[in-house]
N, C-alpha and C positions, 0 to 999 in steps of 0.2 A: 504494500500500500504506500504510496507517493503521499507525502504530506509537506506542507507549505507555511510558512512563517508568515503571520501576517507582516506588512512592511510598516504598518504601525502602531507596533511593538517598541516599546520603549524598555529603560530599565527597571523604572516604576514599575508598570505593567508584568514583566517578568518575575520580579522580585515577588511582586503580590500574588503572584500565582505559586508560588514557593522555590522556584529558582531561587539556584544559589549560583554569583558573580565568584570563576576563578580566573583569575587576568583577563583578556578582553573575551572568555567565551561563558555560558551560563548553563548550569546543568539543573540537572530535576532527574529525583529518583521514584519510581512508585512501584511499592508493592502490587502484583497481580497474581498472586498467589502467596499465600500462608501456613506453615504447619505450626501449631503448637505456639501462634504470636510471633515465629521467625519467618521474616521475608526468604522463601525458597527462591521465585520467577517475580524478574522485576523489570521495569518500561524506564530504559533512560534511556533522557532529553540530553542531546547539547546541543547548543543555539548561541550563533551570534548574531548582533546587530547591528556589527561595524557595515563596509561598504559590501562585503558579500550577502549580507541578509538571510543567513540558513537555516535550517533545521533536520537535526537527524534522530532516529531513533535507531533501538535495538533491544531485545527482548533476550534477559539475560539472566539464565542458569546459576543463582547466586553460588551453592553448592561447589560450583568449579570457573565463576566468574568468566565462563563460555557462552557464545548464544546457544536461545533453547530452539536444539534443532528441529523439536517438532511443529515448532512454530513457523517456519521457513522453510520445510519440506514435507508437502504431503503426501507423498511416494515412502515418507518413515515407518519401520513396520510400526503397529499396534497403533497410529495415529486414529483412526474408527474408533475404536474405544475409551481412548485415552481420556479419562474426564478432569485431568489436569488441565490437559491441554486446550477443552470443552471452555473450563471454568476462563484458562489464562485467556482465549480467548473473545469474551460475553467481558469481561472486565477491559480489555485493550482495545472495544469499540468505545465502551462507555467513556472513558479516560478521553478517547481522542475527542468525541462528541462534548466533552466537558469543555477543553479547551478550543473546540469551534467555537461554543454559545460563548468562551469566555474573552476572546478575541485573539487569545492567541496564534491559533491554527485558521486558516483559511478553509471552507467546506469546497466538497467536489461540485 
């Protein structure tokens, strides 16, 4: 999924979404899965809003600090039943839909 920085996005606006400013780029971490109160599968942001205006994600296997492959390949075995993978992603729509209505993301 192609996702887009709005271009006005400030650092105000970033911060108040809970971005965190580390030298001129801003990240954001969110749990999208939990065992036992520990983030397992999580949705980071980094975003800058100097003159490139970007944004990236990646959906990341806290566990081994990898992406989670089943997120990014649906050809992985056992993806059909996986109800991690169900949950991680119903929560990484929501997430993104959060920060369309909030202005940071641009919608399709």
């Amino acid at each position: 999924m192609e996702i887009r920085l709005n271009k006005n996005c400030d650092h105000n606006t970033l911060i108040g979404q809970g971005f965190q400013k580390y030298g001129s780029k801003y990240i954001l971490n969110i749990p999208l899965y939990k065992y036992k109160k520990v983030p397992i599968i999580e949705l980071r942001f980094l975003a800058s809003i100097m003159d490139d205006c970007y944004i990236e994600y990646e959906i990341v296997d806290c566990t081994t600090d990898a992406s989670y492959t089943p997120f990014y390949n649906p050809e992985y075995p056992g993806v059909k039943n996986n109800l991690v993978l169900q949950k991680v992603k119903r929560k990484f729509k929501k997430e993104i839909n959060k920060l369309i209505k909030n202005g940071i993301l641009l919608g399709e």
